[in-house]
DRENSE-661728 format. One line per field, with one value per residue (C-alpha): x, y, z; residue in one letter. Coordinates in steps of 0.05 Angstrom, whole numbers, plus 5000, padded with zeros to 4 digits. Layout:
! residues N
c1 X / ...
c2 Y / ...
c3 Z / ...
resn a / ...
! end
This chain:
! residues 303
c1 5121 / 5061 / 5033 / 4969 / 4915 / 4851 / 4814 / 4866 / 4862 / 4929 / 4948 / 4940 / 4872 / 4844 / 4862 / 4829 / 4771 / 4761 / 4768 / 4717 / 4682 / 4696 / 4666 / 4597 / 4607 / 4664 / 4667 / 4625 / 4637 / 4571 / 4543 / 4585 / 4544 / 4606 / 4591 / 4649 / 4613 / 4597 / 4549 / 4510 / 4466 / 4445 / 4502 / 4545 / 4590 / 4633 / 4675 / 4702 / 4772 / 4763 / 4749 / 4804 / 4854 / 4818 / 4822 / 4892 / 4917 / 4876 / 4892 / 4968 / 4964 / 4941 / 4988 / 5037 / 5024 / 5025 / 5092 / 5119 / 5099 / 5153 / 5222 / 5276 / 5225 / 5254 / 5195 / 5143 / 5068 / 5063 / 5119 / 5072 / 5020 / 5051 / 5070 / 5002 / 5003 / 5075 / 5059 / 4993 / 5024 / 5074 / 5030 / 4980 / 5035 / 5091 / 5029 / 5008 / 5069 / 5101 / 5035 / 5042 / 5123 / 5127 / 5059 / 5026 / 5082 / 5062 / 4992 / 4990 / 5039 / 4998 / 4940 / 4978 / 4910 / 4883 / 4939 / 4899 / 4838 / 4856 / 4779 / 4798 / 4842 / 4917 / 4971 / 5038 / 5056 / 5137 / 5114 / 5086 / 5147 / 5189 / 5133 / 5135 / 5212 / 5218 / 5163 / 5199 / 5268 / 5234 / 5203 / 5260 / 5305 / 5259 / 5258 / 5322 / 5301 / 5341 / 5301 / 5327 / 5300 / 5235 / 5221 / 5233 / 5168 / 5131 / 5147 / 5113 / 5050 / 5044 / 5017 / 4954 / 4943 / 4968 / 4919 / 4855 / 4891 / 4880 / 4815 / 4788 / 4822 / 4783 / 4719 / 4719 / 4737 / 4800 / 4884 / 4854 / 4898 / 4905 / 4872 / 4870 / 4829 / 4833 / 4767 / 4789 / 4787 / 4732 / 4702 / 4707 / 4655 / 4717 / 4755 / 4713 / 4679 / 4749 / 4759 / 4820 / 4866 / 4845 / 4910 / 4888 / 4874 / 4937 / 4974 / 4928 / 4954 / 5025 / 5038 / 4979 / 4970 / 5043 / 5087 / 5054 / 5053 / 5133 / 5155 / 5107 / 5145 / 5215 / 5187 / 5157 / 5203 / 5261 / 5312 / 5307 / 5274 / 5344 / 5389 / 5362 / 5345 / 5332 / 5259 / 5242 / 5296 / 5250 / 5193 / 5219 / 5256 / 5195 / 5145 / 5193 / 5187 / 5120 / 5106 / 5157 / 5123 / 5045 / 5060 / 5065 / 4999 / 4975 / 4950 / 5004 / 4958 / 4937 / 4978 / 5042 / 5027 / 5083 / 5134 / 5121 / 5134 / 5188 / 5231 / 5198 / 5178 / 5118 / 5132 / 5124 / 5164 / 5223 / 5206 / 5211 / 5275 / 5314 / 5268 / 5287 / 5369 / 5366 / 5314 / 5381 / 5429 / 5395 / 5377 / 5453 / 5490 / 5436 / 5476 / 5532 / 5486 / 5462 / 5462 / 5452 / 5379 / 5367 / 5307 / 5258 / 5292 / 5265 / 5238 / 5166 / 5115 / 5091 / 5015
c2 8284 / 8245 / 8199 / 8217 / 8176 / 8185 / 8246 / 8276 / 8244 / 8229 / 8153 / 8126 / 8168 / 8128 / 8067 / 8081 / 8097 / 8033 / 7993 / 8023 / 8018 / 7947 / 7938 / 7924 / 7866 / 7835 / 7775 / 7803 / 7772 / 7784 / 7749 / 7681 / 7667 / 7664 / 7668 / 7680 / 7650 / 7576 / 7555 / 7599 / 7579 / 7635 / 7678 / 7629 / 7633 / 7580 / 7620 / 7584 / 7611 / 7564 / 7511 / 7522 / 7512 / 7455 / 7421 / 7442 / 7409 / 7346 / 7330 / 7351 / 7295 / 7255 / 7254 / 7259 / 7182 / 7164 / 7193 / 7158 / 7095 / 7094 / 7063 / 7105 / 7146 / 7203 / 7182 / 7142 / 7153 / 7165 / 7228 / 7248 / 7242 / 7289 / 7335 / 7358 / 7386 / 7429 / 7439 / 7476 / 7512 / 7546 / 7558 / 7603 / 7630 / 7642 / 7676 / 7719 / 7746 / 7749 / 7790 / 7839 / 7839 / 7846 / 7878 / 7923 / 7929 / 8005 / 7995 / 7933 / 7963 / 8015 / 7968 / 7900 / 7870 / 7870 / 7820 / 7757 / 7780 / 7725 / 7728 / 7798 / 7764 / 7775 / 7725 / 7721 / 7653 / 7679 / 7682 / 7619 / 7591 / 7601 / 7578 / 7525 / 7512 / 7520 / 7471 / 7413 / 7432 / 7426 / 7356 / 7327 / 7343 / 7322 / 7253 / 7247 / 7251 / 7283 / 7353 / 7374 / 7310 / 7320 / 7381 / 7348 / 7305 / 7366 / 7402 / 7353 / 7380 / 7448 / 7465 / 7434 / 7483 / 7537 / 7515 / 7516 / 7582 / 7615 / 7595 / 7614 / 7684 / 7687 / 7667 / 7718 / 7767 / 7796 / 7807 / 7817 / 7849 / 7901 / 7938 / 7893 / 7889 / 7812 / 7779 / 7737 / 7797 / 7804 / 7867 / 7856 / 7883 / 7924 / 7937 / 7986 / 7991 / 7964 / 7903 / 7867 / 7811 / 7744 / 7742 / 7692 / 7641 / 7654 / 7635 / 7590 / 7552 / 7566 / 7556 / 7503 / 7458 / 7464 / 7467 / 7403 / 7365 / 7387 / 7362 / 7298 / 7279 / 7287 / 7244 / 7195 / 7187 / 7204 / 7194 / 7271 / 7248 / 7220 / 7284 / 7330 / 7397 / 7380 / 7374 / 7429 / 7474 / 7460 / 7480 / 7551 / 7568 / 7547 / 7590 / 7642 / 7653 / 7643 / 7688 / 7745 / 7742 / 7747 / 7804 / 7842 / 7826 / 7845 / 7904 / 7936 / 7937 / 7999 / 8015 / 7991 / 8029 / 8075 / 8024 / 8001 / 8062 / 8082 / 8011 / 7993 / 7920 / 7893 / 7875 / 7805 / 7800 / 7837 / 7774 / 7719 / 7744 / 7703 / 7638 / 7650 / 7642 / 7593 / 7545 / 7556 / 7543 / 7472 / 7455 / 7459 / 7434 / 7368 / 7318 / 7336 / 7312 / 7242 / 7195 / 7123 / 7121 / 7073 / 7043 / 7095 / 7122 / 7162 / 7159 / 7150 / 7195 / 7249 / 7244
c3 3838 / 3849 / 3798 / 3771 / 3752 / 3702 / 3714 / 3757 / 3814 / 3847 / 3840 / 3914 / 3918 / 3854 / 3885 / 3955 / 3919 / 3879 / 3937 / 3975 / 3910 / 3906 / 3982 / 3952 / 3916 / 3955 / 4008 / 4068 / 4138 / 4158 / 4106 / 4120 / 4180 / 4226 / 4301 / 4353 / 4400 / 4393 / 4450 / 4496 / 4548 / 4591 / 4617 / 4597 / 4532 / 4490 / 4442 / 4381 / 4412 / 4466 / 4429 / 4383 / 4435 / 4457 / 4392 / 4385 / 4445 / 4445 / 4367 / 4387 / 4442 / 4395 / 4333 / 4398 / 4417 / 4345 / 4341 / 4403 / 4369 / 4325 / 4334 / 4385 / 4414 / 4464 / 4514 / 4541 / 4536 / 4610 / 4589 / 4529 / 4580 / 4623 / 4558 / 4555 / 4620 / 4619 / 4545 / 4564 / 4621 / 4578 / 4526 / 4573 / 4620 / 4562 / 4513 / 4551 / 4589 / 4514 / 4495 / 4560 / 4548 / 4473 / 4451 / 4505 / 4560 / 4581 / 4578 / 4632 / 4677 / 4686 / 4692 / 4721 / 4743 / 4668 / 4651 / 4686 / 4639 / 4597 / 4561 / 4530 / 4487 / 4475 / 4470 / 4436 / 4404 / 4409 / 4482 / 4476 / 4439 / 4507 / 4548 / 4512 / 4520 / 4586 / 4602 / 4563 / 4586 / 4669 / 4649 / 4604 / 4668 / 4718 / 4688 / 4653 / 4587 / 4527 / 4519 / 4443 / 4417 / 4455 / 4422 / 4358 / 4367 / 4397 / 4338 / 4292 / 4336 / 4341 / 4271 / 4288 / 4335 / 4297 / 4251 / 4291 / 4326 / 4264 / 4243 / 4307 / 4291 / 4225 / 4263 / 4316 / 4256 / 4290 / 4260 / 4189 / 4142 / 4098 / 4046 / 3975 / 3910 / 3907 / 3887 / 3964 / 3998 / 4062 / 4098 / 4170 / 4213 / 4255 / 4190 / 4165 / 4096 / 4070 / 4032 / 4059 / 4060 / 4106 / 4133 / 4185 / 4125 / 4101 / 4160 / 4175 / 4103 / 4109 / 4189 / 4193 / 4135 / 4095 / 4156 / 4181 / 4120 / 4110 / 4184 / 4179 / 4118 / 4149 / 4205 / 4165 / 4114 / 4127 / 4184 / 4211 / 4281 / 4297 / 4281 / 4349 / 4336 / 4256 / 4262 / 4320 / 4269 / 4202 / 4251 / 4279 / 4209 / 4170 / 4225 / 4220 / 4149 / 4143 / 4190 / 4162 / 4099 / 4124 / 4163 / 4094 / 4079 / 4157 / 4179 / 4245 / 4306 / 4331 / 4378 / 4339 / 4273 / 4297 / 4315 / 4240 / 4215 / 4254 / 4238 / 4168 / 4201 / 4246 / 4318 / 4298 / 4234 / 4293 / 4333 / 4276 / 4262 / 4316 / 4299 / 4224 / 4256 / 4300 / 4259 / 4205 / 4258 / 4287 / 4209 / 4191 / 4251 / 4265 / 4228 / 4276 / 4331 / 4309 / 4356 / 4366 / 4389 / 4445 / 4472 / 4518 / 4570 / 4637 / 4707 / 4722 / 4707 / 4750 / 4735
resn x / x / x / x / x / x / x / x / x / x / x / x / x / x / x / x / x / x / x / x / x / x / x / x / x / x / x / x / x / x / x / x / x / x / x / x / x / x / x / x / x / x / x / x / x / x / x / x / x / x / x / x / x / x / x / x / x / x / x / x / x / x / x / x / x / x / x / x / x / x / x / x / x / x / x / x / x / x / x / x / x / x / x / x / x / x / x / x / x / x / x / x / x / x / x / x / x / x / x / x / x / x / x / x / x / x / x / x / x / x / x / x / x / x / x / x / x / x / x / x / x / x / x / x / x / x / x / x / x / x / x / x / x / x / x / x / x / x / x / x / x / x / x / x / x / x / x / x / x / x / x / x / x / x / x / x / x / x / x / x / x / x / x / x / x / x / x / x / x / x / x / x / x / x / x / x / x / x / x / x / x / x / x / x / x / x / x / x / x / x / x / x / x / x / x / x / x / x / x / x / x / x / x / x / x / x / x / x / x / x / x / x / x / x / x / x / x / x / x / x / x / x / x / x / x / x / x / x / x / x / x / x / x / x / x / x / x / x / x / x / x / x / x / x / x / x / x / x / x / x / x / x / x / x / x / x / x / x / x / x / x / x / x / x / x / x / x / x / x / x / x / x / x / x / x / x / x / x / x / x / x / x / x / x / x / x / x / x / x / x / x / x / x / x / x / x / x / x / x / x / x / x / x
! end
């Protein structure tokens, strides 16, 4: 039997109704003065989005050399040089390929020349994750470097871009989530007249800001960066979870509302799922792995 509330109305009707209700006087997007698109000069556009993974890899190549300054170091600068390079590849490739593969699989094989359309958006940072991966594991090899300890110190990186990633998500006004009555909540201009949770600030906070304040003090100050796997395990258990428990604040995208339904959890809480296990599994078995750290190690580099 369905709960009713005052004046008859059945429960989840009521509170439908006082959101919209609450629409007027909450956090409007349009009214922030938020502009997806950054610079334009003529025909040409700079998106935030851009910019975002501009910042993201730059300030990752950054904090990159500072880590490599430090004691033991798994590489040189010319390899962190090189980083950026394989790093970005496998972020592009490995996003969007996850995005086609995990996302919108029938739509692009049915449409397989839509999947280089990279300015329509889409990418999958699971997809990204084994971009990622595979990029390290190729230049680790190639010059004889240890690869598990090399994604340690990339690791320590990511969040920044995950950070600006995020942001840039709020900006354009896109992945917003789901209908709330908090006083935080924001009416997107493609959410309809529905006050909703800012889901990208959220992860923005948790996979941004705490995860890279919780792997810079393991690296900092303690001796993690010289048990492989511990650091890149923190990272991938503490995504993982982060991500699991946003998606319950997200709203499905369209064309995986029924996939939702159907297995009672988002596509990407499915995909965070193996992260959440083997961040546990590198976490527990690192100690098992420390080594004595020599000096840096490797061929020369190939830029």
């Amino acid at each position: 039997m369905r709960t009713q509330a005052a004046g008859g109305k059945p429960l989840i009707v009521s509170q439908i109704l006082s959101i919209a209700a609450d629409a007027s006087t909450a956090i409007r997007y349009d009214q922030l003065g938020l502009d997806p698109i950054a610079l334009q000069v003529g025909g040409f556009a700079l998106r935030w989005y851009s910019l975002a993974y501009l910042a993201g890899i730059v300030g990752g190549w950054w904090y990159l050399l500072r880590l490599i300054e430090r004691p033991g170091a798994p590489m040189a600068r010319r390899h962190a040089d090189d980083m950026v390079f394989y790093a970005t590849l496998g972020v592009i490739l490995g996003g969007r390929l996850g995005y086609v593969l995990f996302y919108k699989p029938a739509f692009y094989f049915a449409n397989p020349g839509d999947i280089l359309r990279l300015w329509d958006g889409g990418m999958s940072f699971h997809g990204g994750v084994i971009g990622v991966t595979l990029g390290i594991m190729y230049m680790a090899r190639k010059n004889g470097l240890n690869w598990l300890r090399i994604h340690d110190y990339v690791a320590c990186v990511v969040p920044i871009g995950l950070l600006t990633g995020r942001l840039a998500n709020f900006v354009n006004g896109e992945l917003w989530g789901r209908a709330t009555d908090a006083p935080w909540g924001v009416v997107f201009p493609t959410g309809g007249e529905v006050v909703r949770h800012p889901s990208q600030l959220y992860e923005a906070g948790l996979e941004g800001l705490l995860l890279f304040a919780i792997l810079a003090f393991l690296f900092w100050k303690t001796d993690a960066r010289y048990q492989p796997g511990k650091l890149v395990g923190v990272f991938i258990l503490g995504y993982g979870l982060a991500r699991f428990f946003v998606e319950f604040y997200r709203e499905a995208d369209a064309h995986l509302v029924e996939f939702a339904q159907a297995t009672h959890l988002h596509m990407g809480q499915w995909l965070s799922l193996p992260m959440i296990l083997g961040g546990i599994y590198l976490v527990a078995t690192a100690k098992g792995r420390r080594e004595r750290v020599e000096g840096i190690a490797g061929s020369e580099s190939v830029a």
